[in-house]
C-alpha positions as CSV (number, residue, x, y, z in Angstrom):
1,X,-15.7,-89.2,-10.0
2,X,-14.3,-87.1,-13.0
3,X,-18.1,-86.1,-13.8
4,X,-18.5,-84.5,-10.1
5,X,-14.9,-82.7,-10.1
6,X,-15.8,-81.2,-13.7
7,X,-19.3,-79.7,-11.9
8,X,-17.7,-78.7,-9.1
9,X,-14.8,-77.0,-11.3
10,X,-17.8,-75.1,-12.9
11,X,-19.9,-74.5,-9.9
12,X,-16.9,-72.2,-8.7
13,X,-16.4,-70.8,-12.2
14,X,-19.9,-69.5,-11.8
15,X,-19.2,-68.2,-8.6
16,X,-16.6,-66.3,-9.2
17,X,-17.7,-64.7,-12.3
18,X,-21.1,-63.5,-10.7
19,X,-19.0,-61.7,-7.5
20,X,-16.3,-60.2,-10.2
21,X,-19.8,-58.2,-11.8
22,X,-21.0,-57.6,-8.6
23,X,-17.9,-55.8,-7.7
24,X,-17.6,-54.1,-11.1
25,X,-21.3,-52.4,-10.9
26,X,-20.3,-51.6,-7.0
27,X,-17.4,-49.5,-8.5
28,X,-18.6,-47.7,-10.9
29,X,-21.9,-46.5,-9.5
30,X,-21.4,-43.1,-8.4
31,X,-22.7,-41.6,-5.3
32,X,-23.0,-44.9,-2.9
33,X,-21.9,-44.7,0.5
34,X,-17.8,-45.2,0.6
35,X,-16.7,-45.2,-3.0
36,X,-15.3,-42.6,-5.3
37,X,-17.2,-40.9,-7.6
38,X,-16.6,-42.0,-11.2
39,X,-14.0,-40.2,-13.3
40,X,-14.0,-39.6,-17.1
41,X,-12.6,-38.2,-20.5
42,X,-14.7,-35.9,-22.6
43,X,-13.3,-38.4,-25.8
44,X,-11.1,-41.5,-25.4
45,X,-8.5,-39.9,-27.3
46,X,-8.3,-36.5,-25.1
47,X,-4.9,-35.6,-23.6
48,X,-6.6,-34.0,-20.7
49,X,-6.2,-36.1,-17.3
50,X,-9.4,-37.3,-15.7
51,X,-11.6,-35.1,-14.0
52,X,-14.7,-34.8,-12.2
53,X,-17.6,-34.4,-14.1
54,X,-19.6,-31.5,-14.5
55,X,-22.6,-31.0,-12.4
56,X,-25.8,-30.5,-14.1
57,X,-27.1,-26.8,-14.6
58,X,-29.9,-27.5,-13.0
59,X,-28.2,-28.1,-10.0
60,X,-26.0,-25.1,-10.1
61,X,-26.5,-22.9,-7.2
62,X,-27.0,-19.6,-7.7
63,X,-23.9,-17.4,-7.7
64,X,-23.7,-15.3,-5.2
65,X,-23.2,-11.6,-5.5
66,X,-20.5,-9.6,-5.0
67,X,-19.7,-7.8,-1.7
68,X,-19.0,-4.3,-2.2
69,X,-15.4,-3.1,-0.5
70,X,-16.1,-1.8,3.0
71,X,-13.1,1.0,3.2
72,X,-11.2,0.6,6.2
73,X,-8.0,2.9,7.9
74,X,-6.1,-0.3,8.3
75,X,-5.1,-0.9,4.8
76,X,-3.6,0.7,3.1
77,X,-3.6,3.2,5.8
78,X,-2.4,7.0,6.1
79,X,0.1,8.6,4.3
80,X,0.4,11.4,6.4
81,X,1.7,10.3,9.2
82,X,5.4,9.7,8.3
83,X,8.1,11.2,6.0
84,X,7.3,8.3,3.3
85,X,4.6,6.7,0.9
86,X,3.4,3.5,1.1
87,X,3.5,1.5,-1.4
88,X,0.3,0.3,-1.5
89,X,-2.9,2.0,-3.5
90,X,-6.3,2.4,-2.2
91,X,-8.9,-0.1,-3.7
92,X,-11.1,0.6,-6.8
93,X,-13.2,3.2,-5.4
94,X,-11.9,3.7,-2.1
95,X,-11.6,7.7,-0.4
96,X,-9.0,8.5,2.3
97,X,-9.1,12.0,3.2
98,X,-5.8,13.2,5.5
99,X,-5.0,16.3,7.5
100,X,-2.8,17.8,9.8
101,X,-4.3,20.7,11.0
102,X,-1.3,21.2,13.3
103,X,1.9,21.5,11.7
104,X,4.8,23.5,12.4
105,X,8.3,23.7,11.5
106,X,11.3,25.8,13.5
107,X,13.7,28.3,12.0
108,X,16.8,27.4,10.2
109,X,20.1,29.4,9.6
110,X,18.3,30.4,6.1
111,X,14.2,29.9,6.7
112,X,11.7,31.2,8.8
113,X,9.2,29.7,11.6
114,X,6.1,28.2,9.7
115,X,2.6,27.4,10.1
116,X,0.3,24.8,7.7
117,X,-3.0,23.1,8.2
118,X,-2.3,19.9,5.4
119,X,-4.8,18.2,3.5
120,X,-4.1,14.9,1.3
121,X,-7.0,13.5,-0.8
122,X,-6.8,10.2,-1.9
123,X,-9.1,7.9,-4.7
124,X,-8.9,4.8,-5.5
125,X,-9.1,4.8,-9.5
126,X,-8.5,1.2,-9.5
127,X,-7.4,-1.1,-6.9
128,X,-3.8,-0.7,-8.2
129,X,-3.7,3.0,-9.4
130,X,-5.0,5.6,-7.2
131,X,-5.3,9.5,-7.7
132,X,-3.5,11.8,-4.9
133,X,-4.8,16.1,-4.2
134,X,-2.0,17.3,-1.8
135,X,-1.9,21.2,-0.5
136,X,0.1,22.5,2.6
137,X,-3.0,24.2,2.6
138,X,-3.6,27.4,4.9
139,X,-0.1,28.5,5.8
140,X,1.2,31.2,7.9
141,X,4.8,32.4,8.0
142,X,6.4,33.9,10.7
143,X,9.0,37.2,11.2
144,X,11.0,38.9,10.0
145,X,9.2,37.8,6.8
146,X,5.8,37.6,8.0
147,X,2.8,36.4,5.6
148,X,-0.4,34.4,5.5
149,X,-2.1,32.8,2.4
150,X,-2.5,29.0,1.1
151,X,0.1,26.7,-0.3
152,X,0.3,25.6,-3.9
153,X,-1.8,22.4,-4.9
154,X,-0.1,19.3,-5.8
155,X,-1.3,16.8,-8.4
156,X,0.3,13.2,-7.6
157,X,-0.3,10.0,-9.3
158,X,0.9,6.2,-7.1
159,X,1.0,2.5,-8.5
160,X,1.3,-0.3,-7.2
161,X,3.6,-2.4,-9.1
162,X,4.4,-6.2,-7.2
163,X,4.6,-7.7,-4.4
164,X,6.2,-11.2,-3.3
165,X,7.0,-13.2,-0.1
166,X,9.5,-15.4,0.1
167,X,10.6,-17.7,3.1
168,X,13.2,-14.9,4.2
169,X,12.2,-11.6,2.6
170,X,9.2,-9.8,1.4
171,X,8.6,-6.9,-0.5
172,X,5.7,-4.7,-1.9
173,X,7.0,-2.1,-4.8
174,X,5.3,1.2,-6.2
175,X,5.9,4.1,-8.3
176,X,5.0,7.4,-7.6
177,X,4.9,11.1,-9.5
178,X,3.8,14.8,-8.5
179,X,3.8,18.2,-9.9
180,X,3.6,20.9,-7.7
181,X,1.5,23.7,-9.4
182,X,1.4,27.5,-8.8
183,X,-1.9,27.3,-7.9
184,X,-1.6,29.0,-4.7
185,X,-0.7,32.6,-2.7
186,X,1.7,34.5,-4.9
187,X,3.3,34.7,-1.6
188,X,4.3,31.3,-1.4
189,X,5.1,30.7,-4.6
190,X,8.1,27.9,-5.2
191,X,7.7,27.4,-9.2
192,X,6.3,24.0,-11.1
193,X,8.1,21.1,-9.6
194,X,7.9,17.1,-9.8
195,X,9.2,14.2,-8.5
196,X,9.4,10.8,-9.1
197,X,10.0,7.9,-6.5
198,X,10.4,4.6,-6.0
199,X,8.2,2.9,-2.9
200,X,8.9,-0.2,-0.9
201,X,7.5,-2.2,2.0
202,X,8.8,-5.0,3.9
203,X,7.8,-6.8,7.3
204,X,10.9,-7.0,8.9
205,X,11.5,-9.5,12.1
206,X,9.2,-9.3,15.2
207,X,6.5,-7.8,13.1
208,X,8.5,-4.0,12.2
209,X,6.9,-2.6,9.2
210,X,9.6,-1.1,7.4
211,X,8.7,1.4,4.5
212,X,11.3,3.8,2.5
213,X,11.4,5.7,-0.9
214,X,13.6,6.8,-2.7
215,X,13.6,8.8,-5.7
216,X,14.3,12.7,-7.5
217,X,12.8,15.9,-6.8
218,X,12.9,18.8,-8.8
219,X,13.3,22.1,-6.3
220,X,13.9,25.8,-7.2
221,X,17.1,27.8,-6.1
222,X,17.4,31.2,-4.6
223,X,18.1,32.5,-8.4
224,X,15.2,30.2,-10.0
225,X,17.3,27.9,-11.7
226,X,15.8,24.1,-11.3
227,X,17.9,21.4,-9.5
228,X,17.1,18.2,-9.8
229,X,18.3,16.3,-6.1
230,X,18.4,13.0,-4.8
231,X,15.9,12.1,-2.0
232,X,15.4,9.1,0.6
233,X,12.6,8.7,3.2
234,X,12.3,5.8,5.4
235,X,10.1,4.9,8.9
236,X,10.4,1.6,10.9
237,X,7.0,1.2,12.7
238,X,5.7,-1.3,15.0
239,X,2.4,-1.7,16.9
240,X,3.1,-1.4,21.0
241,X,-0.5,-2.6,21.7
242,X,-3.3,-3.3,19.3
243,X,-4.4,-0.5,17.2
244,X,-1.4,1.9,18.7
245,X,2.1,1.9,16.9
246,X,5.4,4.0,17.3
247,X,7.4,4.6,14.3
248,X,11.2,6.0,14.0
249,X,11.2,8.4,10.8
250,X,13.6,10.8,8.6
251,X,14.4,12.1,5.3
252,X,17.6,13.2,3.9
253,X,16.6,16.4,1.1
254,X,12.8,15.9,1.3
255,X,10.3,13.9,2.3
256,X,7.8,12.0,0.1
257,X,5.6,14.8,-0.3
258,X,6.6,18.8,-0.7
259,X,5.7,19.6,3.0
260,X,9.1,20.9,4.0
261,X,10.7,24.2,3.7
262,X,13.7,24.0,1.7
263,X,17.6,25.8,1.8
264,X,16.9,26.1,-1.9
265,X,14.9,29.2,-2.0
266,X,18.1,30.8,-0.1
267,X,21.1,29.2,-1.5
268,X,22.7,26.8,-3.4
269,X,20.7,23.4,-3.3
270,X,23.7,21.5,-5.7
271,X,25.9,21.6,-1.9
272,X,23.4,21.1,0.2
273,X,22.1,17.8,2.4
274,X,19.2,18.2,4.5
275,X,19.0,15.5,7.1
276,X,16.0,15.0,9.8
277,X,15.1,12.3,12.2
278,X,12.0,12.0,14.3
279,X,9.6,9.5,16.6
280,X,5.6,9.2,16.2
281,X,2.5,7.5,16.8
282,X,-0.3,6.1,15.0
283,X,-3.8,5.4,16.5
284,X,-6.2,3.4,14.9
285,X,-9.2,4.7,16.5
286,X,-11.5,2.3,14.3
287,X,-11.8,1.1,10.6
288,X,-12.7,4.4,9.8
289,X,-10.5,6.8,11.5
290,X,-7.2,6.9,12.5
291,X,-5.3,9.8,14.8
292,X,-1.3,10.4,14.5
293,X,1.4,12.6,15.4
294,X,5.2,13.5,15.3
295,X,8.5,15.2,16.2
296,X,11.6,15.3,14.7
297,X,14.9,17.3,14.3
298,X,17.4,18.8,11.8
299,X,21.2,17.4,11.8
300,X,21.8,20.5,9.8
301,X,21.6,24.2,9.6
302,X,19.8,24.3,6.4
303,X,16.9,22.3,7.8
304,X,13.9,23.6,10.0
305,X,15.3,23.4,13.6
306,X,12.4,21.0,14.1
307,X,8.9,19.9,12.8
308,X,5.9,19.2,14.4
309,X,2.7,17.4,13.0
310,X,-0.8,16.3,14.6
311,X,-3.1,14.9,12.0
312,X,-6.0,12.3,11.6
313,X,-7.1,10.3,8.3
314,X,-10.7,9.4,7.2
315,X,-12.0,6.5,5.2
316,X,-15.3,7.0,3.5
């Protein structure tokens, strides 16, 4: 009786020992249907957690190459076609070219009726730094102080700096700088003068883009001295239907880029507050092209009674 239970006892043993090996081979054989690959260390010692391991070169697939950027109109988009700068840059080297062969801007109590075809080259330099060519180009002034000739060129630099979403607020920040050169008609002549300014973008509620700058601008006054003035832009925008978007704009002393006549070149600019409001569109004809338009009006008598723009931009 004690010599069967002791055979028995080890007949079990056995048993048990061969299905423990079993399972141990099972589990670390990688690959088989239902189980995790194995894990391991490069050294038993390593701090490093477990990982996968690598996968041999030979069976590395190829990598692929990189897609060149197709430029598109949607993004960044113009900057023509409201008071302010966005503040994002082009991509590494990526070509807007803006226009607003249409532009004109009403008397004021100091300033005459003006005409001016615009033209704003942009390139990328690198995805976050991108290289601006702005002129008022061909401009044609009206009486009593009638003249034709082209508009000084403006050299202007834009970076994009950060940009973070949060669960309640977002933001997208840039820095931007111009000189304005006497490069142009004698005529039209306004001196060397800069700026520097601060651009930010946020997507406010129910999708309104909301995009301001604010910054300094040097400007000329009637007796030549520089003034250096405070300036704000701003523009709510938000698409109506796709590709189409209405925008409410103004400026209070300039707008982003020097394509306002100013009280300065008549009178004291340290007293003076120019203040304009406006409406617009935006058509995104396709990724290439996009068409775009405005009015707005002075709350002021040193600002041009109103001003005017139609304009497209083209990505290449």
């Amino acid at each position: 009786m004690a010599g069967a239970a002791i055979a028995l006892l080890a007949a079990v043993t056995a048993h048990g020992l061969e299905a423990h090996a079993e399972q141990s081979s099972t589990e670390s054989a990688p690959g088989r249907p239902g189980e995790h690959a194995a894990v391991y260390r490069e050294h038993v010692h390593s701090p490093e957690p477990d990982r996968p391991p690598s996968p041999s070169p030979a069976a590395s697939p190829e990598p692929a190459a990189p897609e060149s950027a197709v430029p598109t109109i949607r993004e960044p988009g113009p900057d023509l076609s409201n008071f302010p700068n966005s503040s994002y840059t082009l991509p590494e080297g990526g070509i807007y070219l803006e226009m607003s062969p249409l532009m004109l801007q009403g008397a004021s109590s100091n300033s005459v009726k003006q005409y001016n075809w615009e033209v704003l080259f942009r390139y990328g330099l690198t995805d976050d730094l991108e290289l601006r060519l702005f002129t008022q180009g061909l401009t044609v002034q009206g009486p009593p102080q009638s003249a034709t000739g082209f508009s000084p060129l403006t050299f202007d630099t834009k970076i994009h700096l950060y940009k973070d979403d949060f669960e309640y607020f977002n933001y997208s920040v840039g820095l931007e700088a111009y000189v304005q050169t006497t490069w142009g008609s004698p005529v039209f002549n306004g001196g060397t003068q800069g700026s520097l300014m601060l651009n930010a973008d946020h997507v406010l509620p129910f999708d309104v883009a909301f995009n301001w700058n604010f910054g300094f601008a040097s400007l000329q006054d009637f007796k030549g001295a520089e003034v250096i003035l405070p300036s704000f832009q701003w523009a709510l925008q938000r698409d109506i239907v796709e590709d189409f978007a209405l925008f409410l704009q103004g400026y209070v002393n300039a707008a982003a880029l020097p394509r306002t006549l100013h009280a300065g070149t008549v009178g004291p600019v340290q007293m003076l507050q120019e203040h304009v409001m406006g409406v617009g569109f935006q058509w995104t004809v396709n990724d290439r092209i996009a068409v775009f338009g405005s009015y707005s009006g002075a709350l002021g008598d040193y600002v041009p009674s109103y001003l005017g723009t139609m304009g497209l931009a083209i990505a290449f």
